[in-house]
Structure formats: structure tokens, C-alpha cells
C-alpha positions as CSV (number, residue, x, y, z in Angstrom):
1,X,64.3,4.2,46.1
2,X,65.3,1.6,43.8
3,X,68.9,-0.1,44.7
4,X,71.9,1.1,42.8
5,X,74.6,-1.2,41.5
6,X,77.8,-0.5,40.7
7,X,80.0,-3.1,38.7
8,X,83.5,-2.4,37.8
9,X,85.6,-2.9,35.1
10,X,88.6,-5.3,33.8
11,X,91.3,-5.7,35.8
12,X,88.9,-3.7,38.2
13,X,87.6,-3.6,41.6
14,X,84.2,-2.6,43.6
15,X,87.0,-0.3,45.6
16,X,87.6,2.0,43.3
17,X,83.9,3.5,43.8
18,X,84.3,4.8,47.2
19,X,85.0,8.2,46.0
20,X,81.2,8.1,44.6
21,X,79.7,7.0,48.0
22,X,79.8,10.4,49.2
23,X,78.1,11.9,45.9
24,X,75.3,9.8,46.4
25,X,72.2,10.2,48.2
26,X,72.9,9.3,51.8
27,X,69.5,6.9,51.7
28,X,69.7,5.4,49.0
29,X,70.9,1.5,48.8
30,X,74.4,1.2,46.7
31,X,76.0,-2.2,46.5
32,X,78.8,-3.5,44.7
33,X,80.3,-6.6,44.7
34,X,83.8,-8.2,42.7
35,X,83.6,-10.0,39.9
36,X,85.5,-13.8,40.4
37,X,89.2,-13.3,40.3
38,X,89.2,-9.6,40.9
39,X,89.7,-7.1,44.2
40,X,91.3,-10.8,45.9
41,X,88.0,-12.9,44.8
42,X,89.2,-16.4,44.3
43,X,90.1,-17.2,40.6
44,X,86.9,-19.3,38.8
45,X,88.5,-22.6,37.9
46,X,86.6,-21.4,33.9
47,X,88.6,-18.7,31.8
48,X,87.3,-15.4,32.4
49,X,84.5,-14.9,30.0
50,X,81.6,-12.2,29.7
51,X,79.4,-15.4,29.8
52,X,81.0,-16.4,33.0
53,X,80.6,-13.1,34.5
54,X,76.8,-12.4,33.3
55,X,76.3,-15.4,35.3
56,X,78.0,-14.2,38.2
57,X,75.7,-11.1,38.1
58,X,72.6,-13.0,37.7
59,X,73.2,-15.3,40.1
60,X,74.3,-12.6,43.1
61,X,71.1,-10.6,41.8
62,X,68.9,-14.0,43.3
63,X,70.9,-14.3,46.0
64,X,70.8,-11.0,47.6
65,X,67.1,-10.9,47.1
66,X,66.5,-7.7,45.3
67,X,63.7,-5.9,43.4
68,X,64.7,-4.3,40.3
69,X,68.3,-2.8,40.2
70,X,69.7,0.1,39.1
71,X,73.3,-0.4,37.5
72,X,76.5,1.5,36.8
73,X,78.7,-0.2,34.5
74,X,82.2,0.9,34.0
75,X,83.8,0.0,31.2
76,X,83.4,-4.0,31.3
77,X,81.0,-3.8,34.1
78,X,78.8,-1.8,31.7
79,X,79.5,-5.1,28.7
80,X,78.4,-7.2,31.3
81,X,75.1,-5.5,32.3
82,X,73.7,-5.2,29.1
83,X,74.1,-8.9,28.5
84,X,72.6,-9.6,32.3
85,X,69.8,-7.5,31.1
86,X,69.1,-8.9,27.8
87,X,69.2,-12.3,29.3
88,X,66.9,-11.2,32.0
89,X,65.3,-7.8,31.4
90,X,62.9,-8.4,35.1
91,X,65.7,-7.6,37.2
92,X,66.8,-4.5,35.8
93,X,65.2,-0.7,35.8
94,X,67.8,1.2,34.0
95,X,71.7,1.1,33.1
96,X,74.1,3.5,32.4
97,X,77.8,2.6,31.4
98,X,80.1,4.7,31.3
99,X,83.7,3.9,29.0
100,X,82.0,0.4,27.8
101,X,83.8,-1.0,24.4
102,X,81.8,-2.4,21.7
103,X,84.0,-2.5,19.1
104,X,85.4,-5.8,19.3
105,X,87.2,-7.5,16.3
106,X,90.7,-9.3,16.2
107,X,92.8,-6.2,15.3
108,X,91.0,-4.0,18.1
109,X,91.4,-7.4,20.3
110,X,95.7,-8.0,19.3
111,X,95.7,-3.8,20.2
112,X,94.4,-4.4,23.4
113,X,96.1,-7.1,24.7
114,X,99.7,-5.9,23.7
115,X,99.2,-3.3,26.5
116,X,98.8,-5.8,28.8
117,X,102.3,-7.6,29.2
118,X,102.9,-7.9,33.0
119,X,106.7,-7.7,32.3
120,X,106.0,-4.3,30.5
121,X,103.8,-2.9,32.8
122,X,106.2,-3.8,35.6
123,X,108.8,-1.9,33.9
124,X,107.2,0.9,32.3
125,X,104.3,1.7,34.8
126,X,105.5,0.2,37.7
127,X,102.6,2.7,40.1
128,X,99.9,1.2,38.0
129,X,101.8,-2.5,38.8
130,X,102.0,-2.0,42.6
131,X,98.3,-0.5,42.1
132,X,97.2,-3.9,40.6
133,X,98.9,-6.0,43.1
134,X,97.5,-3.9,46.1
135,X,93.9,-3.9,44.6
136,X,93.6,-8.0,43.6
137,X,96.0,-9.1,46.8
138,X,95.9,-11.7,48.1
139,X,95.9,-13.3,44.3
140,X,98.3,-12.6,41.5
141,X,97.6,-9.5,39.8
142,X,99.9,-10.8,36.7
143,X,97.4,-13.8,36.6
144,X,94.7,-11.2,36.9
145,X,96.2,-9.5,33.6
146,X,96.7,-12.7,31.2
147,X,93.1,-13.6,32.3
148,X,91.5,-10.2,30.9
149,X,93.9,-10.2,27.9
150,X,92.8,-13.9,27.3
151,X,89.3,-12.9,27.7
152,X,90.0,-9.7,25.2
153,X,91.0,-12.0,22.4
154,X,87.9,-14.4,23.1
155,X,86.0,-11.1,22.5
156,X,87.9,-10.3,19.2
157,X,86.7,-13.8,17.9
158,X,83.1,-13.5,19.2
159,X,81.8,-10.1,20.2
160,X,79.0,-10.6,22.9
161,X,77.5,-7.9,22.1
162,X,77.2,-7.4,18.5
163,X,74.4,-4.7,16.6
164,X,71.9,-7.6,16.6
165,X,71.8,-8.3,20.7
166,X,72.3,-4.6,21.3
167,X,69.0,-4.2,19.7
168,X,67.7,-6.7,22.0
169,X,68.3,-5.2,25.4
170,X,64.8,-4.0,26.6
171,X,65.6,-1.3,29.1
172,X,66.1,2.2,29.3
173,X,70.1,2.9,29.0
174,X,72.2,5.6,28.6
175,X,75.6,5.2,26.9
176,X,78.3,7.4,28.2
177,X,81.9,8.2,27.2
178,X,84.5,10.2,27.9
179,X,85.3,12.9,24.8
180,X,89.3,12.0,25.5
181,X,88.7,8.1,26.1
182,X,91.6,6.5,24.4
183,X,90.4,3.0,24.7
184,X,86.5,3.4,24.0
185,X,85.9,6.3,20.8
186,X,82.8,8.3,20.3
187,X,82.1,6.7,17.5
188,X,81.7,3.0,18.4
189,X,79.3,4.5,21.4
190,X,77.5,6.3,19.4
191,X,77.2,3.3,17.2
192,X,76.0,1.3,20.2
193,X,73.5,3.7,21.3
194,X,71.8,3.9,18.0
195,X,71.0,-0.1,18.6
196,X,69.4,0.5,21.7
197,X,65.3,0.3,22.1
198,X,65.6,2.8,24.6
199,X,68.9,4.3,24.6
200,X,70.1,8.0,25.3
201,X,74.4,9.0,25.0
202,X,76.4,11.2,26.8
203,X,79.7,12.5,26.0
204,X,81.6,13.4,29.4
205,X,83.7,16.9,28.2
206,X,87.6,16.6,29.6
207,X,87.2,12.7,30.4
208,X,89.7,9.9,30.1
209,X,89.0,6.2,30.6
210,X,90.6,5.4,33.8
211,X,88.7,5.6,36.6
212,X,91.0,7.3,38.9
213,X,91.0,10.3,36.6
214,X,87.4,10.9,36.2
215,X,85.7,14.5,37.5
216,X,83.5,12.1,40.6
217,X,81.0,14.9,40.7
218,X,80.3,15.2,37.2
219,X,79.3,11.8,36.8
220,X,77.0,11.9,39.9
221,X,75.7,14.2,38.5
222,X,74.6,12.3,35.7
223,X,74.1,8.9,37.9
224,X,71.7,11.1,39.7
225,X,69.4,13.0,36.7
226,X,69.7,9.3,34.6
227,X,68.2,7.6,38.0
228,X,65.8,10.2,38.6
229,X,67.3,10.8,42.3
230,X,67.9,13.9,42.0
């Protein structure tokens, strides 16, 4: 069996799979590692950057030795993938992301970032606070957020994955999204998946972006007939 990856998402954490493990195949090789700066990962003395993390990815790809992987991509994760694999098409088989935005201008960027004022969240979410803190500790989750929202305005200035790259990425890849994702529309995935060589798209029924709310054995379920280990 090929290896499957599983890279998480901004403001993130390799964590926040466990409830997948289980779903899985019990032989079948699953890593996941954090990206710099997340799940208490040292902060990169750069700015968080796609660029910076496609690097990261690369780089621990040649490092841990592997034959072609296999990737799940939430959300960022799945950004970053595509890029890995565009760069370097060898090391992948096949990658499905699941709540991935492509839609990236200034407006969507200034939208984005306003939900992510530490003070605010502190006040008005304070669960999803004390989550952050638990999941990046021992670092600062509040640095954790102006990173990300920093890196979401980079990406409102210059997409790294505009129509043109999209078109470039070699390898099979299926595009999911949640039909209630408030972040991530049908629309722009749809968009996306059109751009794709070898693209398919999936529309998870009842599905919001965060993680912690998604139906675990409904997306197995589609890891699993995607990666042909069923």
C-alpha cells in the first residue's frame, strides 16, 4: 500500500486526525507531521508563507525516505499539496483536499483576517481560544493567529495558486467541500476542479468547515474509494 499523508490546516495541527486513525485500514502507513509554528513546532524565523511551507513538505518528503505519497489536505494542508505537487509531481500518487480555498483576492483576504483578532476570539469564542492555546502549547497561539492572518493577506496580494498553476498540477486529485462550508463555497471548488488535468469533486452533504464537526466516517469513506483501499 502506498503511504498516506495527512497535512492539516491553518491554525491547525496533525492532532486533530486521530479520530480518522481508526477509520483507516489497520495496515496501511499514515503519517502526519506539523507544519513550522503549529501543534508547539518552533516558530520559522521567515513569515509563514505557502512557499515556506511547500518547502517544509518537500523537504520532510526526502527525509523520511518515501516512495510516492498519498495526501489528505485539509483546508491549507490541501493549498499546500497541490503546490508540493506541481513543483515536484514524482513524489506524489494522488491528492484529495477537502475545505481547500482558492479564491484568494484582497476583499476575500481583509474578510478573512478580521475573524482572526486574538482579542476577539478571546472574548467571543473563548472554547475555540483555550482550544488554540492547548493545541500549539508550548508557543503562543495569539502569535500562531497574526501569523496565518499575515500569511492570508500575502495570499490576497498573490494567490499561489491561481487558474494558470492549477492547470499545471499533473496528478490525479479530487476536490472536496463541504455543501455548508462557510469559508470555502461550492463555487470557487468547482472552479478549481475544472483547472485540474486530472481532477474529480465531491460535495460532502451536511458538512461544515471545521474539522471537529465533520461526519469522520463519511470522509473515510471517501479517503478510502479516492485511494483505491477499499
Amino acid at each position: 500500500m502506498e503511504p498516506l499523508l495527512l497535512l492539516h490546516g491553518a491554525l491547525g495541527a496533525k492532532t486533530q486526525f486521530k479520530p480518522l486513525l481508526s477509520l483507516l485500514p489497520p495496515k496501511l502507513p499514515v503519517y502526519s507531521f506539523n507544519l513550522a509554528g503549529h501543534g508547539g513546532e518552533a516558530f520559522p524565523e521567515e513569515p509563514f508563507r505557502i512557499d515556506f511551507f511547500v518547502d517544509q513538505l518537500l523537504h520532510w518528503l526526502k527525509e523520511q525516505q518515501l516512495p510516492k505519497v498519498r495526501v489528505f489536505g485539509y483546508s491549507m494542508g490541501g493549498y499546500i499539496a497541490l503546490e508540493a505537487a506541481r513543483q515536484q509531481p514524482s513524489r506524489f500518487s494522488k491528492i484529495f483536499t477537502l475545505a481547500t480555498k482558492f479564491n484568494w483576492t484582497p476583499e476575500v483576504a481583509q474578510t478573512e483576517v478580521a475573524k482572526l483578532r486574538p482579542e476577539v476570539l478571546a472574548e467571543k469564542v473563548p472554547v475555540f481560544a483555550q482550544t488554540l492555546k492547548t493545541r500549539h502549547a508550548p508557543q503562543d497561539w495569539v502569535e500562531v493567529v497574526r501569523r496565518t492572518a499575515d500569511l492570508m493577506r500575502q495570499l490576497g496580494e498573490q494567490p499561489v495558486l491561481p487558474a494558470s498553476k492549477l492547470a499545471q498540477v499533473s496528478v490525479p486529485v479530487r476536490i472536496a467541500v463541504g455543501d455548508k462550508d462557510q469559508m470555502v463555497s461550492v463555487e470557487e471548488s468547482l472552479a478549481a476542479y475544472r483547472q485540474l488535468p486530472q481532477g474529480q469533486f465531491q460535495v460532502l452533504p451536511n458538512t461544515k468547515h471545521p474539522l471537529e464537526q465533520l461526519d469522520w466516517p463519511l470522509l473515510a469513506h471517501a479517503l478510502l474509494h479516492f485511494f483505491d483501499y477499499a
